[in-house]
N, C-alpha and C positions, 0 to 999 in steps of 0.2 A: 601507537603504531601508525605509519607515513604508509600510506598505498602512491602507487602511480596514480597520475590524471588519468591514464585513460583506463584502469581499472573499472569492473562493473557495477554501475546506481547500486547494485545491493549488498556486493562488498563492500561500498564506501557508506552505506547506511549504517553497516553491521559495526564498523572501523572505528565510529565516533558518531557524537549525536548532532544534530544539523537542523536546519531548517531547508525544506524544501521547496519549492514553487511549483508550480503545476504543471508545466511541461514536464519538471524529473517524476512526481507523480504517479503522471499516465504513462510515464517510459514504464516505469516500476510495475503497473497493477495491467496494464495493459487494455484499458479501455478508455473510448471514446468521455473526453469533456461531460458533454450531457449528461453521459451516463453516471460520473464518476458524482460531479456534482447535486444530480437527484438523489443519487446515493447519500451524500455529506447531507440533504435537505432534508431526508427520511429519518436521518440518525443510521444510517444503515452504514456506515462509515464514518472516520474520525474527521473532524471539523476542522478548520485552520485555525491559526493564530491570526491578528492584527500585528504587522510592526510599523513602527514609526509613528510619524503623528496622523500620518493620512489612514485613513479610514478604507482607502484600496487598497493597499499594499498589506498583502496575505502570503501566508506559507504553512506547510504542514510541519510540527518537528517529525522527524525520522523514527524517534521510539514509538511514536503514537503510530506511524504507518507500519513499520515492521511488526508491534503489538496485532495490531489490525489481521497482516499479511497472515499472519501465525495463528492468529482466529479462523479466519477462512481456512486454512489446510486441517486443521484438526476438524472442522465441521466437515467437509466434505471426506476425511476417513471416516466418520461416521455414517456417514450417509450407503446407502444400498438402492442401489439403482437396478431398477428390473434391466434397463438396457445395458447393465454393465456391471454384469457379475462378477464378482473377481475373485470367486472361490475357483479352487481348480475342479475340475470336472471330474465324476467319481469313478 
């Protein structure tokens, strides 16, 4: 399946499997560098790859981040927050 370029990072996640860099990333999960990174330090998030021969040059694949994104949404249906009930009211 061919999307447009300018289709959105997570139709084109969904589309095929890729490597990512960290700008497309943080488009994706939508926070800040630091954050995302203490995250990936904690294990609290998926870690990058190495490509090439250089030891900087990193990326995420896309199934591990999509995997990821889909963990987070199912935990937070689980979740019950007193500040946000989401039963309907009796």
């Amino acid at each position: 399946m061919s999307l447009p370029p300018d289709a959105p990072l997570v139709s084109q996640l969904r589309a095929r499997d890729s490597f990512l860099r960290i700008r497309d990333v943080l488009s994706c999960v939508g926070v800040s560098r630091s954050t995302w990174l203490s995250w990936v330090k904690r294990g609290a998030a998926p870690g990058p790859v190495r490509l090439g021969p250089s030891a900087r040059l990193v990326a995420w694949r896309s199934r591990d981040l999509e995997a990821w994104m889909d963990q987070q949404v199912q935990r937070s249906d689980r979740i019950e927050s007193p500040c946000y009930p989401f039963t309907s009211p009796p």
